[in-house]
N, C-alpha and C positions, 0 to 999 in steps of 0.2 A: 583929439580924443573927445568922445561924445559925451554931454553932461549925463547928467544920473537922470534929470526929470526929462531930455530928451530919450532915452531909450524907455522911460519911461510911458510917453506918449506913444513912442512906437510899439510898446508894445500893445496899448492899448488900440491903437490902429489898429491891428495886425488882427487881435482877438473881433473888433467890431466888425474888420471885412469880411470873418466867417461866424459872426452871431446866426445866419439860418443853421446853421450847423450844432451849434452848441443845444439852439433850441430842441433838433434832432436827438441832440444825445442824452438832451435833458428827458423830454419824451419817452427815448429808448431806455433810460435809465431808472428816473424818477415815477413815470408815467406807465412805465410797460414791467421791467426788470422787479422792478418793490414789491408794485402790485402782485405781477404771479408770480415772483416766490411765495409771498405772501400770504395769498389764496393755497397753493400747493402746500404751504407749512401747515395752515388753518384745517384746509382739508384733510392729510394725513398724518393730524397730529401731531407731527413732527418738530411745532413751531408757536408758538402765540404773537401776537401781535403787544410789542413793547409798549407803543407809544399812549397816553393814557386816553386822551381824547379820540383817538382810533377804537382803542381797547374798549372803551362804554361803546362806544355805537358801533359796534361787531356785537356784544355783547344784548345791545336794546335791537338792533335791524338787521344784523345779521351781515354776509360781505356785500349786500346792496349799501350799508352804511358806509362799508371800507370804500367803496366803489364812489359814491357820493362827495366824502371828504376829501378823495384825491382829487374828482375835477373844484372841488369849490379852492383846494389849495391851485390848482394849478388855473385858475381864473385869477387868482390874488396875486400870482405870480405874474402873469400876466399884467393885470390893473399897475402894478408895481411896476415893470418893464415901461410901460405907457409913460407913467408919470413922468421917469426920471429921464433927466436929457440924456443924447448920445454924444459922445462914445460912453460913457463911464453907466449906463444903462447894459452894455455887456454884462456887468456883473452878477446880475440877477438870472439869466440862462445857466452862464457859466459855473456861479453857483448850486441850481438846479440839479446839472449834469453833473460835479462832479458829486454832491451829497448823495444821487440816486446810482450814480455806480458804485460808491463804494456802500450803501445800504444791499442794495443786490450783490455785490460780491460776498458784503457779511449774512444773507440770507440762505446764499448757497453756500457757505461753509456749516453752516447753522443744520441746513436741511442734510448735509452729504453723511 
């Protein structure tokens, strides 16, 4: 029987052989999914933007603000992936994608 910190590495193998992918989903989630719900809540009233620091700079620039703070977060995410060694540097994607699908899942309940 396999130790606990061996399937543990496995599993983190496993995550790091398909990191282009999480970054994907992170992208598709965090990056795309947030966003326009976001914009489509903004725009049809239907929505405000929670987060506070989003919230002033919608508020002072408008959704070029909104727009702005997601690549500077997703630079930082980025600069952060850089830093830390791999494998255990998966985390930081995989984090990504799973906060920005379930932000977008809760956007689109929000908007329906």
């Amino acid at each position: 029987m396999r130790s606990v910190l061996t399937r543990y590495e496995a599993g983190i193998d496993l995550l790091a052989s398909r990191e282009r992918y999480l970054w994907l989903l992170a992208v598709l989630g965090y990056g795309i999914g947030d966003l326009g719900t976001t914009l489509v809540g903004l725009s049809t009233g239907r929505g405000a933007e929670a987060g506070p620091v989003a919230a002033e700079l919608v508020a002072g620039f408008g959704l070029l603000g909104l727009f702005v703070l997601k690549l500077a977060t997703f630079g930082t995410f980025y600069l952060s992936w850089r830093l830390v060694s791999p494998p255990i540097r998966v985390a930081v994607p995989l984090a990504v994608a799973i906060v920005g699908l379930l932000v977008t899942g809760w956007n689109v309940l929000v908007l329906l």
